[in-house]
C-alpha positions in Angstrom: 8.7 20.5 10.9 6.1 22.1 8.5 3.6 20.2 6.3 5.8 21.4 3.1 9.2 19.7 4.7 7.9 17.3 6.6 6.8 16.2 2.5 10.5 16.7 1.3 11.1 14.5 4.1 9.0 11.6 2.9 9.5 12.2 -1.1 13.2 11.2 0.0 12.8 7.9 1.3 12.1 6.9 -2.3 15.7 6.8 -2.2 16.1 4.1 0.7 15.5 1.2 -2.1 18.2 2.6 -4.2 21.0 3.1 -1.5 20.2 0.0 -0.5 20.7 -1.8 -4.2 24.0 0.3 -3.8 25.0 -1.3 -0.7 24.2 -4.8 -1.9 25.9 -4.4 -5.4 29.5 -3.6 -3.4 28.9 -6.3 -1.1 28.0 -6.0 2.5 28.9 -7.8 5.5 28.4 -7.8 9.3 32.1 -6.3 9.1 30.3 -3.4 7.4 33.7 -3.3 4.9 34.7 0.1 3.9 33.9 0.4 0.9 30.6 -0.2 1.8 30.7 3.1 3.5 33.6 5.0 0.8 30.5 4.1 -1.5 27.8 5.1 0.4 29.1 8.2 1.8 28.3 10.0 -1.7 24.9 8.7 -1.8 24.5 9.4 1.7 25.1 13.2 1.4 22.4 13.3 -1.4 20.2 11.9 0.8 20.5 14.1 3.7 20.3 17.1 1.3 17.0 16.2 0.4 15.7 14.6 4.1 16.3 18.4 5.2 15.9 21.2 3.1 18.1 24.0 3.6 15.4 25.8 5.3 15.2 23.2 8.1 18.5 22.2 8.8 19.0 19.8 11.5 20.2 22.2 14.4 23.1 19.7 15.3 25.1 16.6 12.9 24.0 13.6 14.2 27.7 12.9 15.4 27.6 16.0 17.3 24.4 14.4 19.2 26.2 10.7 19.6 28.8 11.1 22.2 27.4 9.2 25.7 27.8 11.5 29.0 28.3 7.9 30.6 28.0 3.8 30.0 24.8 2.2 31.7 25.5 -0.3 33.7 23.2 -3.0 31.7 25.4 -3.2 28.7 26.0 -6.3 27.3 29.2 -7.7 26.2 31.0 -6.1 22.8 30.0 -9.7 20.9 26.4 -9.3 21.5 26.5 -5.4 21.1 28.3 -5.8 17.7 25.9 -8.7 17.0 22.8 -6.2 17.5 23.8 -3.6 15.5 25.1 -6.0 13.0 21.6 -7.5 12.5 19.8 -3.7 12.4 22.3 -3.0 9.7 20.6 -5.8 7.5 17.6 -3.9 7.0 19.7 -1.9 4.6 19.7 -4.5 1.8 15.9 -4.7 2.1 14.5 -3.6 -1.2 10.9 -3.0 -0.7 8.3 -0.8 -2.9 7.0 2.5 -1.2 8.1 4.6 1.5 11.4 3.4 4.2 9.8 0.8 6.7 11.1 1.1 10.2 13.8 -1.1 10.5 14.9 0.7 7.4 15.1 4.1 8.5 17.0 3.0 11.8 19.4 1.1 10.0 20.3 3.7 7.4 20.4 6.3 10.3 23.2 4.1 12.0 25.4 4.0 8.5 25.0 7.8 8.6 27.1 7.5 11.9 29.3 4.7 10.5 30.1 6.8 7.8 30.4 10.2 9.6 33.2 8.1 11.5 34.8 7.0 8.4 37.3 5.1 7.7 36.2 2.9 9.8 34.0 -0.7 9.9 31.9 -2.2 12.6 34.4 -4.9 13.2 37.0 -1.7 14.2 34.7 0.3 16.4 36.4 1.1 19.4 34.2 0.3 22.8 32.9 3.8 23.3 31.7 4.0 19.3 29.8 0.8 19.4 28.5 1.0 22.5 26.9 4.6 21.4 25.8 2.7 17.7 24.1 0.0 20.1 22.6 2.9 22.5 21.3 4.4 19.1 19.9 1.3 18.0 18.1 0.6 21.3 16.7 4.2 21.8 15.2 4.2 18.1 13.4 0.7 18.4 12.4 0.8 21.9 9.0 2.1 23.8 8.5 5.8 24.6 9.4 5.5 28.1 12.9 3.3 27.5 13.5 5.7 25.0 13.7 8.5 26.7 15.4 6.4 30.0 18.2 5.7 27.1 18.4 9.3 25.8 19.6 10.4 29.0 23.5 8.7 28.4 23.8 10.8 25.0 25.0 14.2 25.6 22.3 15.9 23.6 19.2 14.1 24.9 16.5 16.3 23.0 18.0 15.6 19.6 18.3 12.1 19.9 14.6 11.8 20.4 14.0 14.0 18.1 15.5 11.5 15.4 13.2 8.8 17.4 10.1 11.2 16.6 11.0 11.7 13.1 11.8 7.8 12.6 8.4 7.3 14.2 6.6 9.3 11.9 8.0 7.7 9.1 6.7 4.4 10.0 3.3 6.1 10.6 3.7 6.6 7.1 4.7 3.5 6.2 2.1 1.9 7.8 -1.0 4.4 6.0 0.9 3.0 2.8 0.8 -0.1 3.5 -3.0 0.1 4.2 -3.4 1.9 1.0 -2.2 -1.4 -0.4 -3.6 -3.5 0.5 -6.7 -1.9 -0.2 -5.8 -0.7 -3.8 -4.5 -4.7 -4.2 -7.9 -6.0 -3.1 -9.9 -3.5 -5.1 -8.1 -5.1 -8.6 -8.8 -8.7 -7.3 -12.3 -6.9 -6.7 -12.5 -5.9 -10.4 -10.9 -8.9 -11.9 -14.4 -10.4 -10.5 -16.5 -8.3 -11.1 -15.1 -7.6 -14.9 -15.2 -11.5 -15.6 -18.9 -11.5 -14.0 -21.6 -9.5 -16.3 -24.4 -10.8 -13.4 -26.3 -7.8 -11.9 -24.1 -6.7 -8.3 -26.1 -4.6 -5.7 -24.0 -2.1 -4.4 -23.8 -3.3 -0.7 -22.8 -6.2 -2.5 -19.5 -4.6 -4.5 -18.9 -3.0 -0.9 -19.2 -6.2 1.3 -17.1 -8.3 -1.5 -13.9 -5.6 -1.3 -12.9 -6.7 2.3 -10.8 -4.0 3.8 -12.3 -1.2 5.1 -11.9 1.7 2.2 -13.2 5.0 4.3 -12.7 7.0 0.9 -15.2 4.6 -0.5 -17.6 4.6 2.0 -17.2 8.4 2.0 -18.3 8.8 -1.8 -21.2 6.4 -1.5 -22.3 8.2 0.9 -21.9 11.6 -0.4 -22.9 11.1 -3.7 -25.7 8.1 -3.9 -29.6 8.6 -4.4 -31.5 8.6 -1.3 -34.5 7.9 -3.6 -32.9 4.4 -4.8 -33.5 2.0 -2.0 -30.1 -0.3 -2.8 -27.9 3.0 -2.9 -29.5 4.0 0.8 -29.3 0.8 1.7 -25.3 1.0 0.7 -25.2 4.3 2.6 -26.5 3.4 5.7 -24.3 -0.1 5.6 -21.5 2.7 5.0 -22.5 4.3 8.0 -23.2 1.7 10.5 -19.0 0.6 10.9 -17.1 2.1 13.4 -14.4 2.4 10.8 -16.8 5.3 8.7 -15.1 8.7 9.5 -16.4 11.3 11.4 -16.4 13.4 8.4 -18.4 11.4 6.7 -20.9 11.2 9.3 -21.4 14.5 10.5 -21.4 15.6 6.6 -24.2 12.8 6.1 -25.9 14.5 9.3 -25.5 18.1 7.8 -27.4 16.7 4.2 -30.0 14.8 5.9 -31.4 18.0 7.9 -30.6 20.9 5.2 -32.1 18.8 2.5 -35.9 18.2 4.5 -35.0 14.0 4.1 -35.0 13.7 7.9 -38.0 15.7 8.2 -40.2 14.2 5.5 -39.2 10.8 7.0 -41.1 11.1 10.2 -43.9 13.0 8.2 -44.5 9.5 6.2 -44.0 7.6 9.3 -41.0 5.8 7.9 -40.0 4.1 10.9 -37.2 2.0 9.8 -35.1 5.0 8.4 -35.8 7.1 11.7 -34.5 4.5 13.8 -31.2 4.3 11.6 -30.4 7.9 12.1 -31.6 7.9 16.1 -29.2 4.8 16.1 -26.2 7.1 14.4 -26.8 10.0 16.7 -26.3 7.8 19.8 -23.5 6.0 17.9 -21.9 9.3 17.4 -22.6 10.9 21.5 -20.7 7.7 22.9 -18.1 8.0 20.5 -18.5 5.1 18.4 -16.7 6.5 15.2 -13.6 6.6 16.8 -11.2 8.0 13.2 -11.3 11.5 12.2 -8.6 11.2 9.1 -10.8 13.3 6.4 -11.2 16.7 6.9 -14.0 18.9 7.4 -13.9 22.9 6.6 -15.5 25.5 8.4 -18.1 26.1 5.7 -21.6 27.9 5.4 -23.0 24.9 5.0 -21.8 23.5 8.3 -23.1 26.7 10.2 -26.7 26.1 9.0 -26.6 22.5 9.4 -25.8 23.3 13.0 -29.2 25.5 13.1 -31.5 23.3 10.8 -30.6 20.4 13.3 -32.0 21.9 15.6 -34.9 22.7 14.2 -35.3 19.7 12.1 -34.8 17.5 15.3 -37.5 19.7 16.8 -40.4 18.8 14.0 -38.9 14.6 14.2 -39.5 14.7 18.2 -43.3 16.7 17.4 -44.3 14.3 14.9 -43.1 11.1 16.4 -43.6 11.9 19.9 -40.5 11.0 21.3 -37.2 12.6 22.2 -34.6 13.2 19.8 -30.6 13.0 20.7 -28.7 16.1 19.6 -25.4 15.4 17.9 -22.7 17.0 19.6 -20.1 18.5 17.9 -20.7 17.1 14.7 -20.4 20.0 12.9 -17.1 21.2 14.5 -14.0 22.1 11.7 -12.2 18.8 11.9 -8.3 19.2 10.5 -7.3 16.3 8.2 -6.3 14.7 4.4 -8.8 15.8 2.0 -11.1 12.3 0.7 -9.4 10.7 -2.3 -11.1 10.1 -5.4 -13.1 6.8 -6.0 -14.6 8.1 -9.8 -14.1 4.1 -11.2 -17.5 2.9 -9.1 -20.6 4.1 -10.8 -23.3 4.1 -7.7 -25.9 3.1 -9.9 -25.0 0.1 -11.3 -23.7 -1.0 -8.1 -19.9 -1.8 -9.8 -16.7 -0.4 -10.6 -16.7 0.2 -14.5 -13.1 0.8 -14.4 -9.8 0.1 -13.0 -8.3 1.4 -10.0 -5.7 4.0 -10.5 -2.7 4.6 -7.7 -3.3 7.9 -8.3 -6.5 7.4 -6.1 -5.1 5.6 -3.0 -1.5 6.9 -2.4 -0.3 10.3 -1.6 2.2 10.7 -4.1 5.1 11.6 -1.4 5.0 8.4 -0.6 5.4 7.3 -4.1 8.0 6.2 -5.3 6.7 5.0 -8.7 5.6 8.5 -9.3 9.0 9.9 -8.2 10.8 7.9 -10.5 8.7 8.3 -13.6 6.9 5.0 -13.4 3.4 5.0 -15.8 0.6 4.4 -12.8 
């Protein structure tokens, strides 16, 4: 799936909150009554339409990929199979903001089968149907290797993980979201305090105070402070020293430091402190230590020299302090990846935000359904 469907795909879960209002409004049950699925086999068709553009159809209907080549011997009895499926089904009345969760996708997955079989309810399901909707449910929530033991009794075998890959991205996306979050939720409790405090903050202190880890943050600090104001370097190179900092941001930092002569006229002035911060990043970054390459990181003029100066600039460091210099290896490499989101509310200098947080800044708006839906953000 390309990057322009897969973002069809994910601008259509907004929809997940609203089938499922529709669901609970008609009344639902573990007998799954019909018409549960008469009513949500028109919403449902609206929602396929835009999970898969006509472009990108799904090669087969998912009934066409349900039939089992055989029953596994494990099964348990219909009760506890019914039971199951039941209780995945009951993640369809969950009405939760942003993208479909998990156990959501799953469960609106298996009323897509339900209602491909239609008329008929859980409680009717002949042996062979809900042992297949309790093979489904197993496949999509299980680990990769029972997942693909269990795709081996569906007669298509390829497409049903296929629909576990696609469910699995989704709560990839789910789970960024919910990050996003959390963060945006604990930069407003951040700006309540500091709004309702007119003290003088130091920036490490603004940083230190948020809590979660905001990599787009750290990324702007570090891009943008003044290397000649000691508390913005200082918040820099607290930026720099978390395993958490992106790649991008390091090996961007790196590319500044040595086109701009500030590594070089540190170890002319014999400013020890600052030399060992960036030995202590190189080695850092040979063994691995920032372990998250999310931002990207273009192929760039500016990337190509960096990759010279280094060189060079490590060269004059190692002269003038007498002591070998680490190279960094591929820090400089292209790196594929979501370009760094906006953080224009903290003003570096004054150490504070000096204005709200907007959504805008810390969702992709795919994955928003307040945007989707007209909500002011």
């Amino acid at each position: 799936m390309d990057r322009t469907s897969h973002r069809q795909l994910l601008s259509s879960l907004v929809l997940v909150p609203a089938l499922a209002a529709v669901v609970i409004a008609v009344g639902y049950s573990a007998h799954l009554p019909t018409a549960v699925l008469a009513t949500f086999g028109g919403v449902a068709a609206v929602f396929a339409a835009l999970t898969y553009p006509k472009a990108k159809k799904r090669p087969l209907p998912l009934t066409k990929m349900m039939p089992l080549r055989g029953m596994p011997s494990d099964l348990p009895s219909e009760t506890r199979q019914r039971s199951a499926v039941a209780s995945a089904l009951e993640a369809a009345q969950t009405l939760e903001p942003g993208p479909s969760t998990r156990e959501q996708a799953v469960a609106w997955t298996l009323l897509r089968v339900i209602q491909a079989w239609q008329p008929m309810t859980l409680s009717e399901a002949t042996e062979t149907r809900l042992a297949t909707l309790y093979m489904l449910e197993r496949l999509l929530t299980s680990t990769p290797g029972e997942a693909g033991r269990l795709a081996q009794y569906f007669r298509r075998p390829d497409s049903v993980l296929s629909l576990r890959d696609e469910i699995d991205q989704m709560a990839l996306v789910r789970a960024e979201w919910d990050r996003c979050n959390r963060l945006f939720l604990a930069t407003q409790g951040l700006w309540t305090r500091q709004n309702n405090d007119q003290t003088t903050w130091r920036l490490i202190d603004g940083l230190q105070a948020l809590g979660p880890a905001d990599v787009d943050l750290w990324h702007h600090v570090v891009l943008h402070h003044d290397s000649t104001d000691p508390q913005q370097r200082e918040a820099a190179l607290w930026c720099l020293r978390h395993a958490a900092c992106d790649q991008t941001t390091v090996a961007t930092y790196l590319a500044h430091i040595v086109t701009d002569g500030t590594l070089v006229a540190a170890a002319q002035r014999g400013d020890s402190a600052y030399l060992c911060e960036i030995r202590t990043l190189i080695e850092r970054w040979n063994a691995g230590y920032y372990r998250d390459g999310l931002l990207e990181l273009d192929a760039s003029d500016a990337l190509s020299a960096a990759s010279s100066r280094m060189e060079e600039a490590l060269q004059k460091v190692a002269s003038l302090t007498r002591s070998d210099w680490p190279r960094p290896h591929g820090a400089f490499l292209p790196r594929q990846g979501r370009p760094a989101r906006m953080r224009p509310n903290w003003n570096l200098r004054q150490g504070r935000m000096v204005a709200p947080p907007k959504r805008k800044d810390y969702f992709d708006p795919a994955t928003e359904p307040a945007t989707q839906m007209g909500t002011p953000v």
